[in-house]
C-alpha positions as CSV (number, residue, x, y, z in Angstrom):
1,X,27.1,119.7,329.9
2,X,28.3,123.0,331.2
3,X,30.4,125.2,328.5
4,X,33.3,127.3,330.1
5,X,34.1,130.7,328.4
6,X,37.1,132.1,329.9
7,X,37.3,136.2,330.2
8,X,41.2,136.9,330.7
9,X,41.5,140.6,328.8
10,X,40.0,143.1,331.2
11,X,42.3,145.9,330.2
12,X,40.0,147.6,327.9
13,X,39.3,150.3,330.3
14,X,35.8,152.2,330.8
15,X,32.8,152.7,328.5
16,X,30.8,155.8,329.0
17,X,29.4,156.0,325.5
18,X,27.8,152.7,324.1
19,X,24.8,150.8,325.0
20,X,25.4,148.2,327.8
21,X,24.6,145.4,324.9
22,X,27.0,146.8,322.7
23,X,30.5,146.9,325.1
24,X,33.4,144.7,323.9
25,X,34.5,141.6,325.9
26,X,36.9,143.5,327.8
27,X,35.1,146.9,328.6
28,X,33.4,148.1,331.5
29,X,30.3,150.3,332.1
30,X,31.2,151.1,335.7
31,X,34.6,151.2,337.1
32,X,36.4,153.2,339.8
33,X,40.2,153.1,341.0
34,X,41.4,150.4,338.8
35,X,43.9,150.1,336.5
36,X,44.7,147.4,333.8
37,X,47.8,145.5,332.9
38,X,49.5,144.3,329.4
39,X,48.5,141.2,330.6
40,X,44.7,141.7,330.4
41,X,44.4,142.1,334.1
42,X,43.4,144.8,336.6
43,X,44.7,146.0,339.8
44,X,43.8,148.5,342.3
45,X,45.5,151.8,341.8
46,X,47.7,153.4,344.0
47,X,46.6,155.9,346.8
48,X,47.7,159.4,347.2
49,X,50.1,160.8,350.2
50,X,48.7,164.8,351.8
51,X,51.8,166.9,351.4
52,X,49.6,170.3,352.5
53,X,46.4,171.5,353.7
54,X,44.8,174.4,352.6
55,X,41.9,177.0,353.7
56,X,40.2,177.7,350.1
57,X,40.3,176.2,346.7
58,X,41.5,178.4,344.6
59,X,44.7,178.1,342.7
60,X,47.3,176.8,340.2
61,X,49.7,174.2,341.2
62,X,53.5,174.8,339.2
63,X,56.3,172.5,340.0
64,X,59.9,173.7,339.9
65,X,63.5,172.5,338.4
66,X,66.3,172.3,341.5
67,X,66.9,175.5,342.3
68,X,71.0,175.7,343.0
69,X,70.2,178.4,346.0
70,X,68.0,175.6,347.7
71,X,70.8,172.8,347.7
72,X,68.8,171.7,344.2
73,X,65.4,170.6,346.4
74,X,62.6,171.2,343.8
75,X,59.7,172.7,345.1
76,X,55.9,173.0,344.3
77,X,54.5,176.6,344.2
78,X,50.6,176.5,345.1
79,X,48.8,180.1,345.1
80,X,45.7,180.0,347.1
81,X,43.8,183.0,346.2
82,X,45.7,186.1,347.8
83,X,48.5,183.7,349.5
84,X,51.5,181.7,347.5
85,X,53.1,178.9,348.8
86,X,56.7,176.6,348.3
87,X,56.1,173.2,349.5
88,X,59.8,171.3,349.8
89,X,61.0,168.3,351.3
90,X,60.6,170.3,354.9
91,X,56.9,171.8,354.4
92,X,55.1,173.9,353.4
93,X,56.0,178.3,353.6
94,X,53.7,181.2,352.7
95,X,56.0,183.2,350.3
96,X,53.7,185.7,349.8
97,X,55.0,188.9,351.3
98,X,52.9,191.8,350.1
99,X,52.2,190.2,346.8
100,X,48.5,188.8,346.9
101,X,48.0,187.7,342.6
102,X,45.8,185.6,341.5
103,X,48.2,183.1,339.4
104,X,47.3,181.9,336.1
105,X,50.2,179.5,335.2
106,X,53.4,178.9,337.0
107,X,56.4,178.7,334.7
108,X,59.9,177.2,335.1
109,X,62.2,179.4,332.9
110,X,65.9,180.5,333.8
111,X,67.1,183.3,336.3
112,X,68.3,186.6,334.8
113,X,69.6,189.6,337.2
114,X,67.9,188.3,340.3
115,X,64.4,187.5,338.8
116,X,63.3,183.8,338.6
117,X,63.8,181.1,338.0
118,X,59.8,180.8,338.3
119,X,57.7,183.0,336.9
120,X,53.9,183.4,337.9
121,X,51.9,184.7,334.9
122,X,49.2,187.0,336.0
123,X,47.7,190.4,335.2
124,X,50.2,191.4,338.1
125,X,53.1,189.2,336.9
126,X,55.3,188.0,339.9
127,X,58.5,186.2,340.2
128,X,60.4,183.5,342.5
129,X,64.4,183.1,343.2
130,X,63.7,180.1,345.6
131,X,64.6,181.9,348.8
132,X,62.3,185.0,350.5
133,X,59.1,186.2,349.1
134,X,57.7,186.4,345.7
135,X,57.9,189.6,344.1
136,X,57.2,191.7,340.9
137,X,58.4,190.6,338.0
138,X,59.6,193.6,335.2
139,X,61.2,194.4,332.5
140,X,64.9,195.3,333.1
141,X,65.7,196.0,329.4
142,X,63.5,197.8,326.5
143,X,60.7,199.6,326.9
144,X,57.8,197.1,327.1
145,X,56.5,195.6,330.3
146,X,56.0,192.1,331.3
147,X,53.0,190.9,329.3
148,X,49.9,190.9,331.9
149,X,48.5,186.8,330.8
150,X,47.0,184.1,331.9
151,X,48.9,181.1,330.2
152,X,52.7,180.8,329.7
153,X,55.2,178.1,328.5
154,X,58.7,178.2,328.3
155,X,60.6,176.2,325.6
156,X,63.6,176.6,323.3
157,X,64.5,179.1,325.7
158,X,62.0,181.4,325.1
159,X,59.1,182.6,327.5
160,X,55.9,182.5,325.7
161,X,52.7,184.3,327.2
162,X,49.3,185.1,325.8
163,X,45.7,185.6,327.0
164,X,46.2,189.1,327.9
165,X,43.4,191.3,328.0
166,X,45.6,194.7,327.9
167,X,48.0,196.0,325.4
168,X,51.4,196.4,327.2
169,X,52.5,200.0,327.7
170,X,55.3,200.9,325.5
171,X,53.5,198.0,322.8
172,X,52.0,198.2,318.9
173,X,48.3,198.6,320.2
174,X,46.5,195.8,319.0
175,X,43.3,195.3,316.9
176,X,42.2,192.4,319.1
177,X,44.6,192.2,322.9
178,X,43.2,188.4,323.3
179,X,44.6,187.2,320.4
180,X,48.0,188.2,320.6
181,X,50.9,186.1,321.6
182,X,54.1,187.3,322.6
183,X,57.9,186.0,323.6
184,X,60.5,187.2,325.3
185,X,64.3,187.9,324.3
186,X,66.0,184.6,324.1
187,X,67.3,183.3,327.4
188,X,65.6,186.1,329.2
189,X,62.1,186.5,330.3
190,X,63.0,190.1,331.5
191,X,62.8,191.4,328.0
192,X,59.9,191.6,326.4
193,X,60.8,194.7,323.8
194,X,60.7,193.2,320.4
195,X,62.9,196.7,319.5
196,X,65.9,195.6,321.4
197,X,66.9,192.7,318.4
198,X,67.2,190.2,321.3
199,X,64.8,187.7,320.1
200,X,61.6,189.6,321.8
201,X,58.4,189.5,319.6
202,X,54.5,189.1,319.0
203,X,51.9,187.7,316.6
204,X,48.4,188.7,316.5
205,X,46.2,185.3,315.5
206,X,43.2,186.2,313.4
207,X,42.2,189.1,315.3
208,X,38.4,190.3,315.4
209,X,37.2,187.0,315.0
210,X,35.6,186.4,318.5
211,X,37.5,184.3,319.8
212,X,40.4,184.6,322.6
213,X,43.4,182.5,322.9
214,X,42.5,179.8,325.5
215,X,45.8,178.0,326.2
216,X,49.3,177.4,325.2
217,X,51.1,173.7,324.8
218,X,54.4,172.4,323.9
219,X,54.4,169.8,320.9
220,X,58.2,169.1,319.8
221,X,59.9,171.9,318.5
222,X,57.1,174.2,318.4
223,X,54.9,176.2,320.5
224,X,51.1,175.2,320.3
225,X,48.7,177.7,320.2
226,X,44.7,177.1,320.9
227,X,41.4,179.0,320.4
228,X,38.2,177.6,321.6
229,X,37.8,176.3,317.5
230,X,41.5,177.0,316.0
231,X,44.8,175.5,316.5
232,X,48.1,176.9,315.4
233,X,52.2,175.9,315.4
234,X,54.4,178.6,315.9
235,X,56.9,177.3,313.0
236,X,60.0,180.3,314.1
237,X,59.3,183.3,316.2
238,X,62.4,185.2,314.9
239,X,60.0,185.7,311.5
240,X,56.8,185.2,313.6
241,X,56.0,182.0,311.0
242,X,52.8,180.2,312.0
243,X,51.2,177.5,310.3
244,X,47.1,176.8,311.3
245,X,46.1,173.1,312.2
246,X,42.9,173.1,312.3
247,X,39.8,175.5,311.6
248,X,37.1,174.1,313.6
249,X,39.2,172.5,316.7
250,X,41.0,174.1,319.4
251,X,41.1,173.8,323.3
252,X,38.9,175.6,325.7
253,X,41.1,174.9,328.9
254,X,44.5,175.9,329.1
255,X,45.2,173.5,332.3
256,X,44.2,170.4,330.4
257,X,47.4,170.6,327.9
258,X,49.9,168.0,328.5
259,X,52.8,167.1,326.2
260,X,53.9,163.7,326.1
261,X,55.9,161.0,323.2
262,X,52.8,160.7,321.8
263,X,51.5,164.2,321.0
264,X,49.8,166.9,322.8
265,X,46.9,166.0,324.5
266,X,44.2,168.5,324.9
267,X,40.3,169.1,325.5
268,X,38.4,170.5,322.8
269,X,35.0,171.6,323.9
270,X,32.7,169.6,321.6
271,X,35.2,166.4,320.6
272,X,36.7,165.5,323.9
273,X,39.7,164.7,324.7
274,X,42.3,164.9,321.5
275,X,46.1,164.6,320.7
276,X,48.2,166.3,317.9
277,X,51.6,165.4,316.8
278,X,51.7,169.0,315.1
279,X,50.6,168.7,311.9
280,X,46.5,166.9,312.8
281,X,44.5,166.5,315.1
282,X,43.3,162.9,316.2
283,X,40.0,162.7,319.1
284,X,40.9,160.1,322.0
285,X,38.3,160.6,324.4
286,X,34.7,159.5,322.8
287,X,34.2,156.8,324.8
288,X,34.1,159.0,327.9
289,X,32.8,162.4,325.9
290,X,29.2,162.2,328.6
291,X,31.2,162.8,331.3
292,X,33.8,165.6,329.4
293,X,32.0,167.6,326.8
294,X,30.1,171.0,327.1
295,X,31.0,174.5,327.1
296,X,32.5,176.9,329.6
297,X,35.2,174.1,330.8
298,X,37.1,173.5,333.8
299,X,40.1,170.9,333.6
300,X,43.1,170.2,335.0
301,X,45.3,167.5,333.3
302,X,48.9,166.3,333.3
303,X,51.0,163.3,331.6
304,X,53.0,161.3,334.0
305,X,54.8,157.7,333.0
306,X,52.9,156.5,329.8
307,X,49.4,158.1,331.5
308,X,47.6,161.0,330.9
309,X,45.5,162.3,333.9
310,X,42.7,164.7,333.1
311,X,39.5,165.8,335.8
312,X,36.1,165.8,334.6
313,X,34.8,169.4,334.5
314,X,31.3,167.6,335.3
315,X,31.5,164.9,337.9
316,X,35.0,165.8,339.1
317,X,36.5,162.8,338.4
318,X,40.1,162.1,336.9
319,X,40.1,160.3,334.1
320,X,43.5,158.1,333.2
321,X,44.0,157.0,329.6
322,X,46.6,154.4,329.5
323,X,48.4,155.2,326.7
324,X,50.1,151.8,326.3
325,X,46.8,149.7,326.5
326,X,44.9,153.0,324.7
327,X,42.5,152.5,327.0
328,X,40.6,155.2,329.6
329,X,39.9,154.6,333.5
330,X,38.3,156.3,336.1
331,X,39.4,157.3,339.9
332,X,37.4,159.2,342.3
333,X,39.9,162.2,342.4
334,X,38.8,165.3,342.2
335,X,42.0,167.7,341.5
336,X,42.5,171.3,340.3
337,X,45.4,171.7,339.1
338,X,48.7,169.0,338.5
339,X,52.2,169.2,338.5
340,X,55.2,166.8,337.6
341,X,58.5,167.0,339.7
342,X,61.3,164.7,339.0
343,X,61.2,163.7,335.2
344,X,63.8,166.1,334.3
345,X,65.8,165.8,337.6
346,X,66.1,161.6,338.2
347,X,67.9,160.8,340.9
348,X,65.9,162.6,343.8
349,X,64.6,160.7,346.7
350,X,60.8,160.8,346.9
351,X,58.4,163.0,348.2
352,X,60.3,165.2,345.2
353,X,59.8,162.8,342.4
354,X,55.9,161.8,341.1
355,X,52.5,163.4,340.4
356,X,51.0,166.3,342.5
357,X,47.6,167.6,342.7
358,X,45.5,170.1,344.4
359,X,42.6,168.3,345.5
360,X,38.8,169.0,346.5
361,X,37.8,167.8,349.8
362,X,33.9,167.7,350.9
363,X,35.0,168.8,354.3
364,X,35.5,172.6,352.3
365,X,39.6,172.0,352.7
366,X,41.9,171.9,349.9
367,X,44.8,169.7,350.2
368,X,48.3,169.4,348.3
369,X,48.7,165.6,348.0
370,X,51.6,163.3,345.9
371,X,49.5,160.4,343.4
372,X,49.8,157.0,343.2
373,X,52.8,156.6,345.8
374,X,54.7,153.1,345.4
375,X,53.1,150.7,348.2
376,X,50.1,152.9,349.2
377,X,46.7,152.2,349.2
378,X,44.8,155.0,350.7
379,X,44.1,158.2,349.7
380,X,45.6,160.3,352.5
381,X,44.8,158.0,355.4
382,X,41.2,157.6,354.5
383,X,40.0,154.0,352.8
384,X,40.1,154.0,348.6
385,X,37.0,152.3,347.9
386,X,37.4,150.4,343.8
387,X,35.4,148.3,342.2
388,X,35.1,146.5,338.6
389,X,31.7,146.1,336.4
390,X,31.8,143.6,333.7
391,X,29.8,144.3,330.5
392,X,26.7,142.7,330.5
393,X,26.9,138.9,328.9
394,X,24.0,136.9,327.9
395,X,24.7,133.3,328.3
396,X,24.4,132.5,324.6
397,X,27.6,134.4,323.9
398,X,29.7,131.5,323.1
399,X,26.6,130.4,320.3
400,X,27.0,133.9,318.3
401,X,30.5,133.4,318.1
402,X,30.5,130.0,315.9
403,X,27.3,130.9,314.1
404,X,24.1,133.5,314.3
405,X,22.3,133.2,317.1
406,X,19.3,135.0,318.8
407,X,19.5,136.1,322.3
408,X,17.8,133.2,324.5
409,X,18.4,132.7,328.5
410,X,20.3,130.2,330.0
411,X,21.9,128.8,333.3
412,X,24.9,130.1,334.7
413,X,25.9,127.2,336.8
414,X,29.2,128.1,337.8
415,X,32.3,131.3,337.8
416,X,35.5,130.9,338.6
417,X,37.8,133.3,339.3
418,X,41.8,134.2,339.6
419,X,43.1,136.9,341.3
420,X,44.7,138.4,344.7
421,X,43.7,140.7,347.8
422,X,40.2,141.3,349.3
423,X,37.5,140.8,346.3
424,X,34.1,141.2,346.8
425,X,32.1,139.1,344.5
426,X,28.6,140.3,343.2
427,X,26.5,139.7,340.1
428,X,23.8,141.5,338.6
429,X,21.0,140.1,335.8
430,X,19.1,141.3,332.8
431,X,20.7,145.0,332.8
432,X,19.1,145.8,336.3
433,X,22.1,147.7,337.4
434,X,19.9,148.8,340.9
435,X,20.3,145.6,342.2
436,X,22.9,143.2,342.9
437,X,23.3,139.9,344.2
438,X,26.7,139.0,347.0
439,X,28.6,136.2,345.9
440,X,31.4,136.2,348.7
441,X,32.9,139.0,350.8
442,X,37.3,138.6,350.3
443,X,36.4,135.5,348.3
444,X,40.1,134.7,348.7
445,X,40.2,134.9,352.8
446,X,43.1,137.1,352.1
447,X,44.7,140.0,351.6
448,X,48.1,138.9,350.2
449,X,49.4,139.1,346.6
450,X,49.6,135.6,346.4
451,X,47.2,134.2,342.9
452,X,44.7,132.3,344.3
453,X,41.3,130.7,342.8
454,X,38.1,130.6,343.7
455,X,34.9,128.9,342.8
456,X,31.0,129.8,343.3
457,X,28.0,127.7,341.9
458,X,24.5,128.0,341.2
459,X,23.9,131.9,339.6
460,X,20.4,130.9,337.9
461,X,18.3,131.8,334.6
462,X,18.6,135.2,332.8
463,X,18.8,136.5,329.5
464,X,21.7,138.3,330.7
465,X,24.7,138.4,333.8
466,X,27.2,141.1,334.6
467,X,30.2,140.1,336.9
468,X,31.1,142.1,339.7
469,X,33.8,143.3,342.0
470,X,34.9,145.4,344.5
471,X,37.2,146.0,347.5
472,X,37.6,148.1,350.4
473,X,40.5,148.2,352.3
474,X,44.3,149.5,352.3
475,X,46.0,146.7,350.6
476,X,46.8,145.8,347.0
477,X,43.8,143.4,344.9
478,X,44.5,141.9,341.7
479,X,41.8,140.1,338.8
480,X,43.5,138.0,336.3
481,X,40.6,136.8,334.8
482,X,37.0,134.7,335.5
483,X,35.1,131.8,333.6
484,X,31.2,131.3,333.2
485,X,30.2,128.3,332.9
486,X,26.8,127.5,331.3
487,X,24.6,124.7,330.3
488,X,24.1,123.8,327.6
489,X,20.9,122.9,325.4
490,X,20.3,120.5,322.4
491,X,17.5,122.6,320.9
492,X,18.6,126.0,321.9
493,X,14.9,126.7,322.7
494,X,14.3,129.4,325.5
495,X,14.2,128.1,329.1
């Protein structure tokens, strides 16, 4: 008699870290432009629209509130080494003038006597209005300059910047330049002179001890502040109040900050991807720390609708940890540098509102592109390859589950599967992940979203099977779920 063991909860997302005999039920070892479902299934992700090509790959991608001189369009502001660009709903429009910066961070902050509101922190800080060129950004009251940095956030209506490695002229020299933060007057980033009793200030974090500050994040209230090994809250900047986190974690890449309902997620260079509500710091990340974790970093990350999107600083890759199902997949994009446009702003008509990256391209060209478009499945024109590995299952699985039982091999007589769109069917045996054996090509004949079933017989003896699936076309493909279906034997002797 042939025993059925039904696998309907796929949704628990890639597993870099553990043996291949050790992955839950619902993990994968291998996976690639999927996504799962509260529902235990996975789907195909959705494909990316080009919105600019590019010459190099060099810069920071910064998205924009509505600017009221642009008829409120929002725009993206990409710097490509010594150019800067606006992207908007008609193009794309080299702002740069005689400017040529190399852009840290892009803020969005508020306009004060013609300056902003976007703000490009650099060691030659410019500024935006959203018409014309960029151009240099000072200080129009007190006697201390625009901080020279490399990161910058703007919240509670102050302009925060750190990572400078000069003291300001007109500024309190200090002991250690990389470890000072500073804030500008309140509702104006054009004042910077902590004399003028407008709000303006600084804080020098343990100073001397070797290490810079390496980013700045946003976690409710306060302002987060990072070290490659320390984390701090800024509690109140009019009394420069700061309360440390944590001793022995910080972040070593400003770019993979994101603030989201759930904390601030970051990368910490020896535990992976983490989060922090403000007052501890939780890891997220271990079971795909092989691909994320080593020194000398580069990240990019952002949080967009309940996901938080970060790219490998080894293979490339993004990673996408679901933070409903808590639960991390994989996609073959390889992006420097993310913006959001729309959260604050509903009500615009798309290609304003969603995700934007600057991607890598093999071809040497650096494109602009919008992610995971509604009702697209290509990643600018070109074919998104996906594909779903099952953890490896020995056919004695449903034994160990009523009582102990030793590994033994079996037959697999028989899978059955649910789903939609053009699947691929494979399998693989015994943890030989070089070879594979075809099932079916589309083994739905479709490439509708209607559910369908399908059926396949006679898979053979092994110690242990690993289910496979893949698709490659421009249309959506669904997997609810699959059942093995194995023979049984009286004696459970070895076969």
């Amino acid at each position: 008699m042939a025993l059925p063991f039904d696998y309907g909860d796929l949704h628990g997302g890639i597993n870099l870290k553990d043996k291949a005999d050790l992955l839950t039920d619902n993990q994968s070892p291998d996976l690639m432009n999927v996504q799962g479902t509260t529902t235990g299934a996975i789907t195909r992700r959705l494909g990316c629209a080009n919105q600019g090509t590019f010459t190099t790959a060099i810069g920071r991608l910064g998205a924009t509130n509505a600017l009221e001189s642009a008829a409120n369009t929002p725009y993206l502001i990409y710097g490509e080494g010594t150019k800067t660009w606006s992207i908007d709903l008609l193009g794309v429009h080299d702002i740069s003038g005689v400017l040529t910066p190399t852009v840290g961070q892009w803020v969005n902050a508020v306009a004060v006597g013609g300056q902003g509101p976007i703000y490009g922190i650099s060691v030659t800080p410019v500024q935006w209005t959203g018409t014309g060129n960029i151009a240099a950004w000072s200080n129009t009251s007190g006697a201390v300059t625009v901080p020279p940095g490399r990161y910058g956030v703007y919240h509670q209506n102050q302009l925060f910047i750190a990572g400078t490695a000069v003291v300001p002229v007109g500024g309190a020299a200090a002991t250690d330049p990389y470890s000072r933060l500073y804030w500008s007057a309140i509702a104006d980033p054009t004042n910077w002179d902590s004399a003028s009793n407008t709000g303006a200030g600084f804080i020098d974090l343990d100073p001397g001890d070797g290490q810079p500050i390496t980013g700045l994040g946003v976690i409710g209230p306060y302002v987060l502040v990072f070290k490659p090994y320390k984390t701090w809250v800024l509690v109140d900047p009019a009394t420069a109040t700061v309360r440390k986190i944590s001793e022995n974690v910080g972040c070593g890449v400003n770019d993979s900050i994101a603030s989201s309902p759930q904390g601030t997620f970051f990368l910490s260079e020896d535990r992976g991807v983490c989060v922090t509500d403000g007052t501890k710091i939780t890891p997220i990340g271990d079971l795909i720390l092989p691909d994320m974790s080593g020194p000398a970093q580069t990240a990019a990350a952002a949080y967009y609708q309940a996901h938080y999107y970060i790219t490998s600083p080894i293979s490339g890759y993004t990673y996408d940890y679901d933070t409903i199902l808590q639960s991390w997949w994989r996609h073959d994009l390889a992006c420097r540098g993310f913006a959001v446009v729309g959260q604050a702003f509903p009500g615009i008509n798309p290609p304003a509102n969603g995700l934007y990256a600057v991607r890598f391209h093999q071809a040497a060209a650096t494109t602009v592109a919008q992610l995971f478009v509604p009702n697209l499945y290509t990643d600018e024109f070109a074919t998104m390859n996906w594909h779903w590995y099952g953890p490896w299952q020995s056919p004695s699985f449903y034994r160990r589950r009523r009582f102990p039982t030793p590994y033994y091999q079996k037959r697999l007589t028989q899978v059955r599967t649910r789903g939609y769109g053009n699947l691929n069917f494979d399998y693989a045996v015994n943890y030989d992940v070089s070879t594979a054996t075809n099932v079916a090509t589309n083994v739905y004949g479709t490439t509708g979203t209607i559910p369908l079933k399908s059926r396949h017989f006679s898979f053979g003896v092994a110690d242990t099977f690993q289910m496979r699936f893949s698709g490659a076309d421009a249309n959506p493909a669904a997997l609810y779920d699959y059942t093995l279906y194995v023979t049984d034997r009286t004696d459970q002797a070895s076969s």
